[in-house]
Backbone bond lengths (Angstrom), bond angles and torsions (degrees), N, CA, C in turn:
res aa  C-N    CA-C-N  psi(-1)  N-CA   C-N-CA  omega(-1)  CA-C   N-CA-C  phi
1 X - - - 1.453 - - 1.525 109.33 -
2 X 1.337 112.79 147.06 1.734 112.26 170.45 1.181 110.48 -76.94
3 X 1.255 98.43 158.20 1.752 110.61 158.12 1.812 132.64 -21.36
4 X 1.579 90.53 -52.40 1.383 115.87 -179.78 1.503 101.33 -69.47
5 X 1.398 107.16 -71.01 1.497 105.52 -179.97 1.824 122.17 -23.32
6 X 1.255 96.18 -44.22 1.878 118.33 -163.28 1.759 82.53 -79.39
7 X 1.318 134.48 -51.93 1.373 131.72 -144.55 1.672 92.15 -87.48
8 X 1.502 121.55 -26.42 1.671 128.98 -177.65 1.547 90.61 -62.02
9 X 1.349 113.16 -62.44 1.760 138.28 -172.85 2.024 93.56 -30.11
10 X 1.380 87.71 -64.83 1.706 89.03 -154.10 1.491 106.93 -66.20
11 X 1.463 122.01 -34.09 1.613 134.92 168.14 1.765 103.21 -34.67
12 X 1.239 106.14 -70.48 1.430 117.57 -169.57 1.647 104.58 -64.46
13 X 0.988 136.74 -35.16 1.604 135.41 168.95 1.095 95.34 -67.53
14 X 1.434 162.24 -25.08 0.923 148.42 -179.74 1.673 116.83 -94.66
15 X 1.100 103.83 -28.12 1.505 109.24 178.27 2.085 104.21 -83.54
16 X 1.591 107.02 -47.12 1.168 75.25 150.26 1.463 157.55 -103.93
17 X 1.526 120.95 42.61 1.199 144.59 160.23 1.408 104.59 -82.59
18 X 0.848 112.51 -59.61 1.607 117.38 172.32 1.425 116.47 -63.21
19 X 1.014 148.15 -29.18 1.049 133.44 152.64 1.529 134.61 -61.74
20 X 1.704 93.05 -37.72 1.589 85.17 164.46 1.549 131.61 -83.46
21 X 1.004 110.48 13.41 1.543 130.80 177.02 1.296 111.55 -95.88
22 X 1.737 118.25 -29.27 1.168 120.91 -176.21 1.909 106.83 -89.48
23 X 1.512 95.76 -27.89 1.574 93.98 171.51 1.428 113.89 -76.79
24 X 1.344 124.68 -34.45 1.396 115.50 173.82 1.441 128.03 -62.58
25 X 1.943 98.11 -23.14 1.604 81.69 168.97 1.576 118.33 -95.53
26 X 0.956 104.51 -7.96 1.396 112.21 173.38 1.663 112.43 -61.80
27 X 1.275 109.30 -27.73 1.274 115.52 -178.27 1.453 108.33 93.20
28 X 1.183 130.39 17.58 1.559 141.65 171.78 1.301 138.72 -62.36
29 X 2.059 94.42 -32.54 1.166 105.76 170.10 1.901 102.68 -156.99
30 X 1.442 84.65 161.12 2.008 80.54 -173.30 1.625 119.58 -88.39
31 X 1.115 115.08 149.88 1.001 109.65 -168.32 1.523 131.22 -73.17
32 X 1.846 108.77 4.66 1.158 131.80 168.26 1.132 126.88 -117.24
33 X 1.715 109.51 2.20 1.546 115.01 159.36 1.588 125.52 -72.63
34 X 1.331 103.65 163.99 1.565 104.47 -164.60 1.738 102.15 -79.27
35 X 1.155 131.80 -22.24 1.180 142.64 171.80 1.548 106.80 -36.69
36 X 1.293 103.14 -90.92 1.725 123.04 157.40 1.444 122.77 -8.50
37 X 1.503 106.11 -56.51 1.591 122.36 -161.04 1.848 93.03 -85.48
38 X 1.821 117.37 -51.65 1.086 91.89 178.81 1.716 119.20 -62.09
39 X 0.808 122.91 -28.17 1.657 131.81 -165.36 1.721 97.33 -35.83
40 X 1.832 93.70 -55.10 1.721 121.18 -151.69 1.388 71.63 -78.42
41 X 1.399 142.44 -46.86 1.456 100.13 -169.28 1.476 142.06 -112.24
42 X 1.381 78.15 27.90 1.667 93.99 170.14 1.478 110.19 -79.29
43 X 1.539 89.03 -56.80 1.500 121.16 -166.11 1.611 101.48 -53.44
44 X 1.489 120.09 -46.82 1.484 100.27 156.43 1.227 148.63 -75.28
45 X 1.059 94.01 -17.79 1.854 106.30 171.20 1.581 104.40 -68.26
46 X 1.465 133.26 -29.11 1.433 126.80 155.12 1.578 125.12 -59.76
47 X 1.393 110.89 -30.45 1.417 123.48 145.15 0.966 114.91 -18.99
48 X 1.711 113.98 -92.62 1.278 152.53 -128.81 1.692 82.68 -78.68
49 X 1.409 122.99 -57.22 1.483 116.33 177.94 1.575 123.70 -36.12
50 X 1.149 97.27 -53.80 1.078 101.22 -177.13 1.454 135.40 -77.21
51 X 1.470 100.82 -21.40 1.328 105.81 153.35 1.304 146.57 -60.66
52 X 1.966 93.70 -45.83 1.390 94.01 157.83 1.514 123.24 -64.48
53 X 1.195 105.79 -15.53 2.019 93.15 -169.44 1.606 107.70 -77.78
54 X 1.488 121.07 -27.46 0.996 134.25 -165.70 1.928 123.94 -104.10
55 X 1.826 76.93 9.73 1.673 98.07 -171.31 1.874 127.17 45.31
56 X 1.092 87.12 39.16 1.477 101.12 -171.19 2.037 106.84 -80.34
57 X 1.077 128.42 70.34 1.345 141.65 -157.28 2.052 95.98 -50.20
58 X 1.135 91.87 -82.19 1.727 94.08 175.66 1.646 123.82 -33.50
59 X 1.388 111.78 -52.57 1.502 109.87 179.41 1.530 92.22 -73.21
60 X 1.257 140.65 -47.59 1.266 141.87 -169.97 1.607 100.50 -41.34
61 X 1.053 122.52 -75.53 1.885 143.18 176.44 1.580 85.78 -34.08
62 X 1.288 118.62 -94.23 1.317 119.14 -144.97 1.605 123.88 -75.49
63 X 1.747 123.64 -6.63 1.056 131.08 129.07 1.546 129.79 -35.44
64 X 1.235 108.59 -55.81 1.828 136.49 164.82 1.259 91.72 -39.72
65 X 1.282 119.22 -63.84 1.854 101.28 -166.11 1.542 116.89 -85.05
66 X 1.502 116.35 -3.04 1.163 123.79 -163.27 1.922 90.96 -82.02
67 X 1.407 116.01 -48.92 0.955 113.82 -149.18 2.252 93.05 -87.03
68 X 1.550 101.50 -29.49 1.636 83.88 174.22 1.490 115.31 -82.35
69 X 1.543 121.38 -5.18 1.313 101.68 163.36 1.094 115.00 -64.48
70 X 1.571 128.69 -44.75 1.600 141.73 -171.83 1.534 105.93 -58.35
71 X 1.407 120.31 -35.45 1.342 104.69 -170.01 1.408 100.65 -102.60
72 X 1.521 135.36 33.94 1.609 159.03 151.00 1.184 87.09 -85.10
73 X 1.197 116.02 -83.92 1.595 96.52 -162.64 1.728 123.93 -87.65
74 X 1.472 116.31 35.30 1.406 121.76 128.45 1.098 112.50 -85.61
75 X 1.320 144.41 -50.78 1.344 126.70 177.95 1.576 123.55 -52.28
76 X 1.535 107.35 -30.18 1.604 114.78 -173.65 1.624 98.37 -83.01
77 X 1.223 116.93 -17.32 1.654 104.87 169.54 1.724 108.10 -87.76
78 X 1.625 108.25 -54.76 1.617 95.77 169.44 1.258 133.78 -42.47
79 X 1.553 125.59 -16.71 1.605 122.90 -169.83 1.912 90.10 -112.33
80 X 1.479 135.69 -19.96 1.228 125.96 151.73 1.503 113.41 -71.05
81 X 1.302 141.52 4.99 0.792 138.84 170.98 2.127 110.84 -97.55
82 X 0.969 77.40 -56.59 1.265 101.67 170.38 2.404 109.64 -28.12
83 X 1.628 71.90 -85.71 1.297 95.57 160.92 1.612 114.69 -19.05
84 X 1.581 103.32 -78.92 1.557 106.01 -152.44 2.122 99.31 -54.76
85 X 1.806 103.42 -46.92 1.291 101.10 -174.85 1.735 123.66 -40.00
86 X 1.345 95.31 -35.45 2.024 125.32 172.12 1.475 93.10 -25.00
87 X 1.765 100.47 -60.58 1.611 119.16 -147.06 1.235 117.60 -90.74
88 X 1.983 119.68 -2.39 0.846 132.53 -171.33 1.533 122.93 -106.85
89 X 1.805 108.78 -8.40 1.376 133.10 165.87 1.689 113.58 -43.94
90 X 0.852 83.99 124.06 1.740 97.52 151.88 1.163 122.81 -82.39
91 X 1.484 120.61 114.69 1.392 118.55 159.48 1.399 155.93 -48.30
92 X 1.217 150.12 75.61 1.290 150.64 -139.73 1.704 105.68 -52.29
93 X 0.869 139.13 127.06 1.329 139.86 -149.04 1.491 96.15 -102.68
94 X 1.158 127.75 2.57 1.385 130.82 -175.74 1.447 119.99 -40.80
């Protein structure tokens, strides 16, 4: 990839981090919906690119955690999701 390519990469991780920060305070979206969480972890994993390409150690690290907290709480919404459908079965009356 070029330079540009990697520097397009990190723009858009940042715009969407920022956007989902701007919808959460707006009240747009919750801060435990999967909406939200993917946003943060896309948006850092465009980070995280770019950090590594550009050897940027610090944004590198703390991108890294930005984006595995975010994909914690996709999993913590997929297995509450999960869950409720569990509870929403019908029983076969057999």
């Amino acid at each position: 990839m070029t330079e540009s390519t990697i520097t397009i990469i990190g723009w858009l991780g940042f715009i969407f981090c920022t956007v989902a920060y701007l919808l959460l305070n707006l009240k747009l979206l919750r801060f435990d919906g999967v909406l939200y969480q993917l946003l943060n972890a896309i948006g850092g994993l465009g980070l995280v690119v770019s950090a590594f390409y550009f050897a940027d150690a610090p944004n590198l690290a703390a991108n890294g955690m930005w984006v595995l907290i975010a994909l914690f709480g996709v999993l913590r919404y997929a297995r509450r999701v999960s869950v409720s459908r569990r509870g929403h079965r019908v029983s076969d009356p057999q």
